[in-house]
mmCIF file of the N, C-alpha and C atoms, coordinates in Angstrom:
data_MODEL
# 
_entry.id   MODEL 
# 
loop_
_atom_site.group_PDB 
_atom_site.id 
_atom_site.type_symbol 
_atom_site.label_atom_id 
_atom_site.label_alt_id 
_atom_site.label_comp_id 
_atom_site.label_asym_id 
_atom_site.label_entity_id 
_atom_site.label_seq_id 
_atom_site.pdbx_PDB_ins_code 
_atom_site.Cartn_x 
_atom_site.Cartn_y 
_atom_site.Cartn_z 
_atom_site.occupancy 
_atom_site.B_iso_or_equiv 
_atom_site.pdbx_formal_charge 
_atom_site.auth_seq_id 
_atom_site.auth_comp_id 
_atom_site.auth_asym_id 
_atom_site.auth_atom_id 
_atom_site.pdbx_PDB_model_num 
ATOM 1   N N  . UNK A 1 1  ? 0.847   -1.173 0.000   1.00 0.00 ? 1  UNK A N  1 
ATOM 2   C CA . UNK A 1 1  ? 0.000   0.000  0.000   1.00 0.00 ? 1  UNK A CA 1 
ATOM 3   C C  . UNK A 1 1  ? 0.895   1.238  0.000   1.00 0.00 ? 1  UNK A C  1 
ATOM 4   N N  . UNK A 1 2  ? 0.246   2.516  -0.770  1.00 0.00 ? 2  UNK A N  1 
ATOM 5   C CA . UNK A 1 2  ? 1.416   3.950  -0.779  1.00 0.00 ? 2  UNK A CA 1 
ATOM 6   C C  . UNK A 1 2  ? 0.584   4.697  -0.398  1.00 0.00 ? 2  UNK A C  1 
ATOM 7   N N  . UNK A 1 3  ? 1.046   5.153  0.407   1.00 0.00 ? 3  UNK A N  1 
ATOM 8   C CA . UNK A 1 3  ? 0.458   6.431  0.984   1.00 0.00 ? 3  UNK A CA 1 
ATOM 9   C C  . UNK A 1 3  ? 1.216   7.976  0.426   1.00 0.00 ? 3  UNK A C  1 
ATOM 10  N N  . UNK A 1 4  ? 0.578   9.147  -0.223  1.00 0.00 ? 4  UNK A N  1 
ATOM 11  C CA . UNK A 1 4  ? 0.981   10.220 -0.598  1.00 0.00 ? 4  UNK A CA 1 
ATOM 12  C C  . UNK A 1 4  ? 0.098   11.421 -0.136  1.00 0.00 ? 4  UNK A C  1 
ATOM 13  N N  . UNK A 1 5  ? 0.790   12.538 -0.018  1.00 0.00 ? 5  UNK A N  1 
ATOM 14  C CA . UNK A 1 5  ? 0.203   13.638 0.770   1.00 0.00 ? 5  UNK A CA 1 
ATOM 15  C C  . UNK A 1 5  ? 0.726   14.699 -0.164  1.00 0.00 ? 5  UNK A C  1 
ATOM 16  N N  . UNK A 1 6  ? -0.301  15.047 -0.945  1.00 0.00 ? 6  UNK A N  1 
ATOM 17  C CA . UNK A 1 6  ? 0.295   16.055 -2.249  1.00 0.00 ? 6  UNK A CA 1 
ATOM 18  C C  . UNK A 1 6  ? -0.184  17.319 -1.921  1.00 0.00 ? 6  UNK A C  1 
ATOM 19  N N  . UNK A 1 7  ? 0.622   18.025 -2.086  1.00 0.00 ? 7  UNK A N  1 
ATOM 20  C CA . UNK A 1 7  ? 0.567   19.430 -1.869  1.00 0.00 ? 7  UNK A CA 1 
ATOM 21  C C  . UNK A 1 7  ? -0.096  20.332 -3.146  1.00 0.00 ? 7  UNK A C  1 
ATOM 22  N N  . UNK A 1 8  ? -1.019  20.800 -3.437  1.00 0.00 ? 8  UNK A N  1 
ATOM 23  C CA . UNK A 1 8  ? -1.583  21.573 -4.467  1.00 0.00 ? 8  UNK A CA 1 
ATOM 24  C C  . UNK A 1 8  ? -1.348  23.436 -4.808  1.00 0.00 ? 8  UNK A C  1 
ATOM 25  N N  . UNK A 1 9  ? -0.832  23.708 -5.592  1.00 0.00 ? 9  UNK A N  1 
ATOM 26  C CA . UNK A 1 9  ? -0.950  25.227 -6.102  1.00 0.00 ? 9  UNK A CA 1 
ATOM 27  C C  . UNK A 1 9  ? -2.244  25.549 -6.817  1.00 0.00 ? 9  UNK A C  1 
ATOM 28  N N  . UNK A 1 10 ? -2.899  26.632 -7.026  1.00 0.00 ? 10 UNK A N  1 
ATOM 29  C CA . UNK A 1 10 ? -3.931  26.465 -7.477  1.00 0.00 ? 10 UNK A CA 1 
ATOM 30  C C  . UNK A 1 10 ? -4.174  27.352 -8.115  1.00 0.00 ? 10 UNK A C  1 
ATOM 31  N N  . UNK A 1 11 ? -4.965  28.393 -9.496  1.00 0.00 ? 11 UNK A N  1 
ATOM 32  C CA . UNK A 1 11 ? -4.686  29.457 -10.009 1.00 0.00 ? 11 UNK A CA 1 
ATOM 33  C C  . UNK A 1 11 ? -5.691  30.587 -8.968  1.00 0.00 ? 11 UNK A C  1 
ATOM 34  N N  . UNK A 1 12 ? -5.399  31.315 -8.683  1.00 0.00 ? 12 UNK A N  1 
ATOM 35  C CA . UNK A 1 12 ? -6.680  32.557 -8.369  1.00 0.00 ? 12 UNK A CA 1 
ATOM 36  C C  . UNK A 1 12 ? -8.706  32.082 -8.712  1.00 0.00 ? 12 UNK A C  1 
ATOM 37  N N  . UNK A 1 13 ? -8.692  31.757 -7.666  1.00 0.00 ? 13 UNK A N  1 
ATOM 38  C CA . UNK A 1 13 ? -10.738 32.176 -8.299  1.00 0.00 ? 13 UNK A CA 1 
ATOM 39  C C  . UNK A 1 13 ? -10.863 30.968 -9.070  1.00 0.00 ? 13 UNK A C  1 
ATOM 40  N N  . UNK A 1 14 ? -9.815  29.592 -8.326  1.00 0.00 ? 14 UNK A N  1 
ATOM 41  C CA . UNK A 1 14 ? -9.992  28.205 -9.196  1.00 0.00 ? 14 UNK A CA 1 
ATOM 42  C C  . UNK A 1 14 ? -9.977  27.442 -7.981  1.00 0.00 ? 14 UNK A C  1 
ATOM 43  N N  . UNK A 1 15 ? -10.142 28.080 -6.737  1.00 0.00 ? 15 UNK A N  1 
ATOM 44  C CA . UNK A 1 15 ? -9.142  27.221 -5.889  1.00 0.00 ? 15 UNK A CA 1 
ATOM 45  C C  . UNK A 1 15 ? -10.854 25.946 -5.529  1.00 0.00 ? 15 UNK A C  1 
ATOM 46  N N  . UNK A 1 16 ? -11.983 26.819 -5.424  1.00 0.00 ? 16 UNK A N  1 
ATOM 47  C CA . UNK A 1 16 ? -13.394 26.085 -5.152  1.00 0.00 ? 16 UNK A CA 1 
ATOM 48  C C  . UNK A 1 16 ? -13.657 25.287 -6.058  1.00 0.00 ? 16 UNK A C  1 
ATOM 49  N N  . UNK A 1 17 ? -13.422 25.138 -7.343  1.00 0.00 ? 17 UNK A N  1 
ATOM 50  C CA . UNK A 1 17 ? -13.962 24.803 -8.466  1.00 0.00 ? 17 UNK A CA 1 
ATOM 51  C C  . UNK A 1 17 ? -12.572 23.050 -8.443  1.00 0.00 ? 17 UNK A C  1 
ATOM 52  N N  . UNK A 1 18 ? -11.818 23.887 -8.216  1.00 0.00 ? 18 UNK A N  1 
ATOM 53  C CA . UNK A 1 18 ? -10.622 22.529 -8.274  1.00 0.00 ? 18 UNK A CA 1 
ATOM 54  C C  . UNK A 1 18 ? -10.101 21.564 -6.868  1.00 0.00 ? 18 UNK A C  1 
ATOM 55  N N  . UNK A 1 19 ? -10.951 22.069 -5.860  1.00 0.00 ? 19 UNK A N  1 
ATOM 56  C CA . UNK A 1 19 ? -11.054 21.324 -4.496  1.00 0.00 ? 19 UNK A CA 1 
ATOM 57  C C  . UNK A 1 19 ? -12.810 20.469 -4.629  1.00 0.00 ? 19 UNK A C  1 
ATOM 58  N N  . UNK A 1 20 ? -13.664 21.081 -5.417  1.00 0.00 ? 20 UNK A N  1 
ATOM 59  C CA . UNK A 1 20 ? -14.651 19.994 -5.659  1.00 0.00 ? 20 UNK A CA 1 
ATOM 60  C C  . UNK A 1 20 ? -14.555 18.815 -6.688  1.00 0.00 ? 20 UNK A C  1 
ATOM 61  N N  . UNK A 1 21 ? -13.600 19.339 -7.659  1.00 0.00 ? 21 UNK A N  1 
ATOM 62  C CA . UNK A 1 21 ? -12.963 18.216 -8.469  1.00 0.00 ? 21 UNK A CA 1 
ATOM 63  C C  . UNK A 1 21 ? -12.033 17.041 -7.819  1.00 0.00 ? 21 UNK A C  1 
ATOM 64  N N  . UNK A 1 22 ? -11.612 17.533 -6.924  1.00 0.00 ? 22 UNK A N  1 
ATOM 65  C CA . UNK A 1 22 ? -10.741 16.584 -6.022  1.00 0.00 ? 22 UNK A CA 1 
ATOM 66  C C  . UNK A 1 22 ? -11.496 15.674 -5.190  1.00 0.00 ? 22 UNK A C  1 
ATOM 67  N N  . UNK A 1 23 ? -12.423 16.623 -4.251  1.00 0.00 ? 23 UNK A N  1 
ATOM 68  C CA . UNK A 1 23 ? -13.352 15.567 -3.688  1.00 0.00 ? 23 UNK A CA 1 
ATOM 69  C C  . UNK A 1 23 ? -13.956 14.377 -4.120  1.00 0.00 ? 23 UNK A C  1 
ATOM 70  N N  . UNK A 1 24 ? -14.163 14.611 -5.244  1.00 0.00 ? 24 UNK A N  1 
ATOM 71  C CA . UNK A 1 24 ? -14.992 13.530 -6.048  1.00 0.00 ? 24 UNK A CA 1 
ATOM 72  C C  . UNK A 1 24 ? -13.894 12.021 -6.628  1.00 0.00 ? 24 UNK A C  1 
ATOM 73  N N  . UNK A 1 25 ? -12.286 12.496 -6.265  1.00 0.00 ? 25 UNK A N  1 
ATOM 74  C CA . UNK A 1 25 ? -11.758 11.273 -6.863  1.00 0.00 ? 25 UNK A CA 1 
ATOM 75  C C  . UNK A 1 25 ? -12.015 9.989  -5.741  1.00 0.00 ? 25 UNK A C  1 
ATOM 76  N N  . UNK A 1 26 ? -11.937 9.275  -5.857  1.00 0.00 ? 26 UNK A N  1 
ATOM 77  C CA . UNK A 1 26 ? -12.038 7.677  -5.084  1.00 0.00 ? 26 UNK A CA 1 
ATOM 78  C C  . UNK A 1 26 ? -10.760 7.664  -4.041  1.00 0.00 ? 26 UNK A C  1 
ATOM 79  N N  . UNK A 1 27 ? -9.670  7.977  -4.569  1.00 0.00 ? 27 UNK A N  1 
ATOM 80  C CA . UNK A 1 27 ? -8.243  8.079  -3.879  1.00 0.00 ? 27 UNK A CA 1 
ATOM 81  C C  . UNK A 1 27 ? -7.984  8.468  -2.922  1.00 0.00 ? 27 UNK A C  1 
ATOM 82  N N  . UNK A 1 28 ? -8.731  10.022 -2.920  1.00 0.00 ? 28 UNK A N  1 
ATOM 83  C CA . UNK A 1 28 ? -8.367  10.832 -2.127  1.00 0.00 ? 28 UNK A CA 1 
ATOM 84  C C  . UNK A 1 28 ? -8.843  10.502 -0.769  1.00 0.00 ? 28 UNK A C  1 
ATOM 85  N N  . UNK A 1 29 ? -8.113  10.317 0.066   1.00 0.00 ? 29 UNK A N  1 
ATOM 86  C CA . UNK A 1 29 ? -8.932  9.790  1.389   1.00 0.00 ? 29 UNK A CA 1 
ATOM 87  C C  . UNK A 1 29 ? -9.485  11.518 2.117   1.00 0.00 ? 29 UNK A C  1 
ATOM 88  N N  . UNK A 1 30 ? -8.389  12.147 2.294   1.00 0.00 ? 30 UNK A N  1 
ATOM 89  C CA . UNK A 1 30 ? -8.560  13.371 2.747   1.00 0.00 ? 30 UNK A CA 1 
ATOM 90  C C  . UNK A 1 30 ? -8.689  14.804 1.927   1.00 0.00 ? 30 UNK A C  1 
ATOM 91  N N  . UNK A 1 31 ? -8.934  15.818 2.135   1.00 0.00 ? 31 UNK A N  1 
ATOM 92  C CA . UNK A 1 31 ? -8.279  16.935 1.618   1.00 0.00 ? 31 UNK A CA 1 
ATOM 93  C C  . UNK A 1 31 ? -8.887  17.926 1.786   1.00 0.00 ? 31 UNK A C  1 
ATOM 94  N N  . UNK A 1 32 ? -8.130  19.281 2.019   1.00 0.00 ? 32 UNK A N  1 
ATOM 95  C CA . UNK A 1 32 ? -7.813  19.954 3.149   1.00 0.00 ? 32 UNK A CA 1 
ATOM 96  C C  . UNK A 1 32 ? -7.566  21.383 2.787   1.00 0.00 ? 32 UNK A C  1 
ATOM 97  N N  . UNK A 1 33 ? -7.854  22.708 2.865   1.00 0.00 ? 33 UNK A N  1 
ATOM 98  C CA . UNK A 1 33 ? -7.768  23.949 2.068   1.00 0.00 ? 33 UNK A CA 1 
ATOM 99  C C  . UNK A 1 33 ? -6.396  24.609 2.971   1.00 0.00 ? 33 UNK A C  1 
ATOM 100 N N  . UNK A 1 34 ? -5.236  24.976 2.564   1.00 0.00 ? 34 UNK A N  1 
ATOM 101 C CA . UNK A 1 34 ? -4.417  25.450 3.235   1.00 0.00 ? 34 UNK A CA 1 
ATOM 102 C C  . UNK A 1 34 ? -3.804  26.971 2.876   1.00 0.00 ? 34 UNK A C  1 
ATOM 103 N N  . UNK A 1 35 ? -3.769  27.446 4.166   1.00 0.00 ? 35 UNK A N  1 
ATOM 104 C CA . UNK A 1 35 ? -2.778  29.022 3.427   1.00 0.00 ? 35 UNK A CA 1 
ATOM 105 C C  . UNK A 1 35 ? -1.404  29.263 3.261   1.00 0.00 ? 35 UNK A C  1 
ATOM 106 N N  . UNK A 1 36 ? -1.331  29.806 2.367   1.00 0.00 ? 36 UNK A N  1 
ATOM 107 C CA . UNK A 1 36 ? 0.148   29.586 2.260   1.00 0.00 ? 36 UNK A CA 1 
ATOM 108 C C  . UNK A 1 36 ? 0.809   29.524 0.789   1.00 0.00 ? 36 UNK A C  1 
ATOM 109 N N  . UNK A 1 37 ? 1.862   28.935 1.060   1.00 0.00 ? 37 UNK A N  1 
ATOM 110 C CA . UNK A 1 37 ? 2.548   28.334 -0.035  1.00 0.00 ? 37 UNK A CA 1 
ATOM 111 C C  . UNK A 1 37 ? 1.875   27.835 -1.439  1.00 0.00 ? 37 UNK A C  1 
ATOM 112 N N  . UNK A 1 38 ? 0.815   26.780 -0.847  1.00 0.00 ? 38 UNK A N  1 
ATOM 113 C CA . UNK A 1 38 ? 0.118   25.766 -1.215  1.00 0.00 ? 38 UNK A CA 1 
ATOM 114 C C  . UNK A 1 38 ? -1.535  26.109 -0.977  1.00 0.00 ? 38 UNK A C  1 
ATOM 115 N N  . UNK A 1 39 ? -2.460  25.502 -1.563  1.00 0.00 ? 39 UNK A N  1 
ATOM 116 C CA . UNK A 1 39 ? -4.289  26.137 -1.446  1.00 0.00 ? 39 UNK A CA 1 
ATOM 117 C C  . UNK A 1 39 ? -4.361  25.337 -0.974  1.00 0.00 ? 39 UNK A C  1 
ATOM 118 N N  . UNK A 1 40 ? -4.115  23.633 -1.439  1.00 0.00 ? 40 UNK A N  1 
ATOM 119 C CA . UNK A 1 40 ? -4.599  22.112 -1.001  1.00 0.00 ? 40 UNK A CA 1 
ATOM 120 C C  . UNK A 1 40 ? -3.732  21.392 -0.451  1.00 0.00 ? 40 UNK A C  1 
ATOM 121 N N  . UNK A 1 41 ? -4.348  20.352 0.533   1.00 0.00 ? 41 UNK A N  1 
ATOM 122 C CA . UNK A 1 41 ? -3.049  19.489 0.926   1.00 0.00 ? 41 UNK A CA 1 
ATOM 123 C C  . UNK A 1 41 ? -4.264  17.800 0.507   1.00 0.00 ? 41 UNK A C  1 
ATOM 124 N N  . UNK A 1 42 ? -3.764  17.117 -0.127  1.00 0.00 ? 42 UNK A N  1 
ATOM 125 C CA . UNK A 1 42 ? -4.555  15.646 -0.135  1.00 0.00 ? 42 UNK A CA 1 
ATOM 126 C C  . UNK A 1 42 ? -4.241  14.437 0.200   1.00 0.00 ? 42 UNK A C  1 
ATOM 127 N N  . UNK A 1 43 ? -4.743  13.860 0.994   1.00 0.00 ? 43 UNK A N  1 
ATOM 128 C CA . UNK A 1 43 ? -4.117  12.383 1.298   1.00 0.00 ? 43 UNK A CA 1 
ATOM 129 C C  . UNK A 1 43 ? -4.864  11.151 0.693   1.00 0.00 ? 43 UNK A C  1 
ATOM 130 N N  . UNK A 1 44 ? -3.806  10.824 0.054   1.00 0.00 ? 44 UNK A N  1 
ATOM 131 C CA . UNK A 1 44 ? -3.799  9.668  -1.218  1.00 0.00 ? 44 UNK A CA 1 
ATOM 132 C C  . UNK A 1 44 ? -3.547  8.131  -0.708  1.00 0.00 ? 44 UNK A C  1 
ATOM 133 N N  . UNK A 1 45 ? -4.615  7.072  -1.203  1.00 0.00 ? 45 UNK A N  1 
ATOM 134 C CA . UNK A 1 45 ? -3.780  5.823  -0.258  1.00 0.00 ? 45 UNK A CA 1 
ATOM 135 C C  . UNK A 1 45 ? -4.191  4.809  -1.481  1.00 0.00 ? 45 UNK A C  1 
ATOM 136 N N  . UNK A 1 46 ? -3.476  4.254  -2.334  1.00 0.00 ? 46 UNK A N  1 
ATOM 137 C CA . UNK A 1 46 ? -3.634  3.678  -3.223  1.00 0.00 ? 46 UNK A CA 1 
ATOM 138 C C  . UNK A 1 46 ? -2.426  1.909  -3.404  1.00 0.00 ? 46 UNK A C  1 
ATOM 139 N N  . UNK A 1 47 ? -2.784  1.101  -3.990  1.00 0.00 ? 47 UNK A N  1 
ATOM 140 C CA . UNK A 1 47 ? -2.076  -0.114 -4.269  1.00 0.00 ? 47 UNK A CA 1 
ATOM 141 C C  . UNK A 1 47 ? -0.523  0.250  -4.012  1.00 0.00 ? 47 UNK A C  1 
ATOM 142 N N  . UNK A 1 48 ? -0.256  1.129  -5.451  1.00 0.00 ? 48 UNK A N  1 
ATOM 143 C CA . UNK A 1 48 ? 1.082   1.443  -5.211  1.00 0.00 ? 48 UNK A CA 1 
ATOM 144 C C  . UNK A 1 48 ? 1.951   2.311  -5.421  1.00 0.00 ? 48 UNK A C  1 
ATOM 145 N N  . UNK A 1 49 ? 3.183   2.675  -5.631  1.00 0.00 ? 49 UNK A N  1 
ATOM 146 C CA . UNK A 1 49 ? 4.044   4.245  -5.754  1.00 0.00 ? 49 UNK A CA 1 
ATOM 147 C C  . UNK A 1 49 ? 3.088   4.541  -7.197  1.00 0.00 ? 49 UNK A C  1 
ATOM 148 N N  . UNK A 1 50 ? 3.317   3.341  -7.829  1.00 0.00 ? 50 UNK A N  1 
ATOM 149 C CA . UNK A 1 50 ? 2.732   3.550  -9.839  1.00 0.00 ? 50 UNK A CA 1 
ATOM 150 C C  . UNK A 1 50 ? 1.365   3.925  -9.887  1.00 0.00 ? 50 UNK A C  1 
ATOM 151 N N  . UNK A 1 51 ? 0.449   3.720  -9.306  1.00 0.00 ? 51 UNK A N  1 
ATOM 152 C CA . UNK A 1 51 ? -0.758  4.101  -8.998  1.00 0.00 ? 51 UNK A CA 1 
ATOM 153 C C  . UNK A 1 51 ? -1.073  5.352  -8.445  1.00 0.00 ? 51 UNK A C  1 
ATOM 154 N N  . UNK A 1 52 ? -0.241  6.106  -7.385  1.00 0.00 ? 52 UNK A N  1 
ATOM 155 C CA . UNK A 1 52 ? 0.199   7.064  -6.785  1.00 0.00 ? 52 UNK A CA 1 
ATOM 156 C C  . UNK A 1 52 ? 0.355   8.348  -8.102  1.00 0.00 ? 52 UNK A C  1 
ATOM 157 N N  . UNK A 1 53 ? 1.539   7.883  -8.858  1.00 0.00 ? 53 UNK A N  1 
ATOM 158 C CA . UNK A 1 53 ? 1.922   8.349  -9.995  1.00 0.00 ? 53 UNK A CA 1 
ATOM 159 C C  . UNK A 1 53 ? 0.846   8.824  -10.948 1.00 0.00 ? 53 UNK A C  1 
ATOM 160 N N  . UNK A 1 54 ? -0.039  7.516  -11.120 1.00 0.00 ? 54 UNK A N  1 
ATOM 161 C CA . UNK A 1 54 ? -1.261  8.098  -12.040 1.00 0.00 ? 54 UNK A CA 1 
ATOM 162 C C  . UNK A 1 54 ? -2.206  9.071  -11.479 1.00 0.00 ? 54 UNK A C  1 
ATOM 163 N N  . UNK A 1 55 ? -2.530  8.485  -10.544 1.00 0.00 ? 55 UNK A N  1 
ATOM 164 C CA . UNK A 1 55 ? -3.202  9.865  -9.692  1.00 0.00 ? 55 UNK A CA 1 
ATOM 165 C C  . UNK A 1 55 ? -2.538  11.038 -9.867  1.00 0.00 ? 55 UNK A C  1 
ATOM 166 N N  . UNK A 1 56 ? -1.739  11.170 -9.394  1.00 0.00 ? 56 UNK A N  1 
ATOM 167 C CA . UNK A 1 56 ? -1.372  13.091 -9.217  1.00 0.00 ? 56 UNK A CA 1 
ATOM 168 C C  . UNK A 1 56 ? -1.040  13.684 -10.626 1.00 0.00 ? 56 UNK A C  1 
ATOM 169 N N  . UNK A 1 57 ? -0.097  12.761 -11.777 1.00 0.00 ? 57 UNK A N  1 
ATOM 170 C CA . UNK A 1 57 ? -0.435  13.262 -13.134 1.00 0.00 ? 57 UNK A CA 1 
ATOM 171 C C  . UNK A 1 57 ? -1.391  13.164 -14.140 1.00 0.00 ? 57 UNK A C  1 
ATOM 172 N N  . UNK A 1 58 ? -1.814  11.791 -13.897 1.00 0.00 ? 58 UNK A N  1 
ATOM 173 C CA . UNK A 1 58 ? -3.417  12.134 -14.862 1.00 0.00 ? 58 UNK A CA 1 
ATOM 174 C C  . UNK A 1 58 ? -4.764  12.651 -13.894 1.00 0.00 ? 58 UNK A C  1 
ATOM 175 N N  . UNK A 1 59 ? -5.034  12.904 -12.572 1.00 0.00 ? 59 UNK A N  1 
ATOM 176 C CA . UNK A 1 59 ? -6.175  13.415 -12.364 1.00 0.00 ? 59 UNK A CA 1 
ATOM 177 C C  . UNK A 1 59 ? -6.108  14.431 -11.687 1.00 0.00 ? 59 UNK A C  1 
ATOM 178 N N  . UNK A 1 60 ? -5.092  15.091 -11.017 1.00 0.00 ? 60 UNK A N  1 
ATOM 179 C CA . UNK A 1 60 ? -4.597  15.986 -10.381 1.00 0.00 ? 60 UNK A CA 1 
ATOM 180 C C  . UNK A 1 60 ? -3.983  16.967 -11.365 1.00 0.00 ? 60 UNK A C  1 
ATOM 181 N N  . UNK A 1 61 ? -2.869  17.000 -11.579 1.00 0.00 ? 61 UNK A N  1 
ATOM 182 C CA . UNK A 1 61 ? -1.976  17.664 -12.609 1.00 0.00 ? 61 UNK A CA 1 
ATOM 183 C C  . UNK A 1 61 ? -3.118  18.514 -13.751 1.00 0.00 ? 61 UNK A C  1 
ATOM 184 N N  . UNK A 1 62 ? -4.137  17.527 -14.410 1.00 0.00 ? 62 UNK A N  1 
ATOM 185 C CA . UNK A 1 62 ? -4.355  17.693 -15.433 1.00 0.00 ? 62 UNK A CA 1 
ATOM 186 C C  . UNK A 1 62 ? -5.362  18.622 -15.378 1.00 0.00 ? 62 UNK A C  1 
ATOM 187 N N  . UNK A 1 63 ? -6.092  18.743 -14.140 1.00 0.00 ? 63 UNK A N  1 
ATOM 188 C CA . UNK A 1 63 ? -7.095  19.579 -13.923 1.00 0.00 ? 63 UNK A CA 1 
ATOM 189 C C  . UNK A 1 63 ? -7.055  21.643 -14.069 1.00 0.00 ? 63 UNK A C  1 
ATOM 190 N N  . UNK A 1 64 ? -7.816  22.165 -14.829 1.00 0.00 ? 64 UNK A N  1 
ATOM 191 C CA . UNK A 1 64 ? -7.877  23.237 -15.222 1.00 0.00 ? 64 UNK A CA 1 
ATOM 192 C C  . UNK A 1 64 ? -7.495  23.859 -13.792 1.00 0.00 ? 64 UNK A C  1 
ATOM 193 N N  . UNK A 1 65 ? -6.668  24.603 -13.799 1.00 0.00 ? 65 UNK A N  1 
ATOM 194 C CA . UNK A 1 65 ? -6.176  25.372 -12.467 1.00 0.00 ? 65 UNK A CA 1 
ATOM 195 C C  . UNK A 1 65 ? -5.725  25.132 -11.795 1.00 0.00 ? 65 UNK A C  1 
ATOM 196 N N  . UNK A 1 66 ? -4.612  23.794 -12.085 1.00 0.00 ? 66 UNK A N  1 
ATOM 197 C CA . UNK A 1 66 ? -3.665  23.316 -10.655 1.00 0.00 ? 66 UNK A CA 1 
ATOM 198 C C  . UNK A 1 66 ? -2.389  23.922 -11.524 1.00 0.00 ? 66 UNK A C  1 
ATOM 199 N N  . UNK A 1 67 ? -1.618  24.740 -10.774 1.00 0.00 ? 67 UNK A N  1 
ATOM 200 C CA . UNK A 1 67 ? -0.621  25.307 -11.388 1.00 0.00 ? 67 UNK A CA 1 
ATOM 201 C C  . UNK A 1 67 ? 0.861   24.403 -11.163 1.00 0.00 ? 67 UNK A C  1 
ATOM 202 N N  . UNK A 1 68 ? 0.580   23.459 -9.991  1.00 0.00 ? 68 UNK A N  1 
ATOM 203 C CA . UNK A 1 68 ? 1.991   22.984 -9.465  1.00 0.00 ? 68 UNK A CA 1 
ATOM 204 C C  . UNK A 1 68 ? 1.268   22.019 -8.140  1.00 0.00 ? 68 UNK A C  1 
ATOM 205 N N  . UNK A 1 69 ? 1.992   20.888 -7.888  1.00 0.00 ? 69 UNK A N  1 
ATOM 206 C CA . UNK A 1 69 ? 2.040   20.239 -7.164  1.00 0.00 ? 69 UNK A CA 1 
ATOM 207 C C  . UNK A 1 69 ? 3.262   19.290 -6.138  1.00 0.00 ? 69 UNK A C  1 
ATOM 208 N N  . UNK A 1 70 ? 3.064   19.002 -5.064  1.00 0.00 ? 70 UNK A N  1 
ATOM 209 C CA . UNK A 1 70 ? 4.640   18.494 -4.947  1.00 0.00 ? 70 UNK A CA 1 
ATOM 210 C C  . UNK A 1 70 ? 4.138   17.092 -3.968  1.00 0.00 ? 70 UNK A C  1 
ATOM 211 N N  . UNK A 1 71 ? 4.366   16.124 -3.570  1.00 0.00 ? 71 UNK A N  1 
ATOM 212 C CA . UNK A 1 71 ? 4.053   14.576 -3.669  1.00 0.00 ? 71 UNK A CA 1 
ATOM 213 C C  . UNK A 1 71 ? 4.919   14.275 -1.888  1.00 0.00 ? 71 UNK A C  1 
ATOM 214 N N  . UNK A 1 72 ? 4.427   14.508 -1.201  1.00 0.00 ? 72 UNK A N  1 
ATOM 215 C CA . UNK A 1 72 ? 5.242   13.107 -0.527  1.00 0.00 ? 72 UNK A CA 1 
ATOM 216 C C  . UNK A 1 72 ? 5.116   12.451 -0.366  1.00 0.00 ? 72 UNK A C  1 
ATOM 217 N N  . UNK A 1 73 ? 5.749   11.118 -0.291  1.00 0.00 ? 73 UNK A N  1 
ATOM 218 C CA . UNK A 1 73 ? 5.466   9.870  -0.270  1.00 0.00 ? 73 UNK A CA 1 
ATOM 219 C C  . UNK A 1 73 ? 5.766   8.961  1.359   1.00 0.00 ? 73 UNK A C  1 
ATOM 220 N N  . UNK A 1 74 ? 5.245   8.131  1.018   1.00 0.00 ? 74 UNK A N  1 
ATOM 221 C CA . UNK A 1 74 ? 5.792   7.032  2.357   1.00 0.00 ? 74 UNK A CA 1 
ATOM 222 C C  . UNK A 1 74 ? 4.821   5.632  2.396   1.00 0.00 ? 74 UNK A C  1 
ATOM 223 N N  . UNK A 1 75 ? 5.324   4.903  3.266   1.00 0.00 ? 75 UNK A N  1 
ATOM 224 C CA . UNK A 1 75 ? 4.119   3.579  3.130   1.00 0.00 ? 75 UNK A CA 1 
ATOM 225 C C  . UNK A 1 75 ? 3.906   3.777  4.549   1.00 0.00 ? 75 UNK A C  1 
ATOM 226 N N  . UNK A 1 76 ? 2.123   2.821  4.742   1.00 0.00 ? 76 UNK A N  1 
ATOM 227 C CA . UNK A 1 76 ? 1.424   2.791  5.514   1.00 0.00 ? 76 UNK A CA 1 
ATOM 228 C C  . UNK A 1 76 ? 2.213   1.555  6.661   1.00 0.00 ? 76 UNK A C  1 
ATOM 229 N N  . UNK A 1 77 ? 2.452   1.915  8.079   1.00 0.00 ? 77 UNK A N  1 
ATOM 230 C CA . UNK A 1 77 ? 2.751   0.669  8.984   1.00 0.00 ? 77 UNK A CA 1 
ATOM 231 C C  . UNK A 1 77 ? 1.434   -0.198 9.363   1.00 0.00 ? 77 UNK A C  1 
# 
């Protein structure tokens, strides 16, 4: 099992529109509106790192108004 906690950038006046797009993935166990650096923080718990991978570049990444994202990883004890 992989556990990932991706950090989201988000464009201006996208940040509502692209945190309800998130909600709706299966993956996402958590996720979380943050100030700062970052708009989103999401916690991801999927089969594996490669699965992990598809998530944040094909359904994350790809979404209209995520400007940048950054991944940490780790496995579940």
């Amino acid at each position: 099992m992989a556990l990932g906690f991706v950090l989201v950038k988000i464009s201006p006046k996208k940040e509502k529109e692209v945190y309800e797009k998130l909600a709706e993935l299966e993956e996402i166990e958590e996720l979380y509106p943050l100030f700062g650096e970052y708009d989103l923080i999401a916690k991801i718990v999927v089969r594996d790192f490669e699965e992990l991978s598809d998530v944040v570049v094909n359904k994350i990444r790809s979404l209209d108004g995520v400007i940048e994202t950054k991944t940490l990883t780790g496995a579940k004890f």
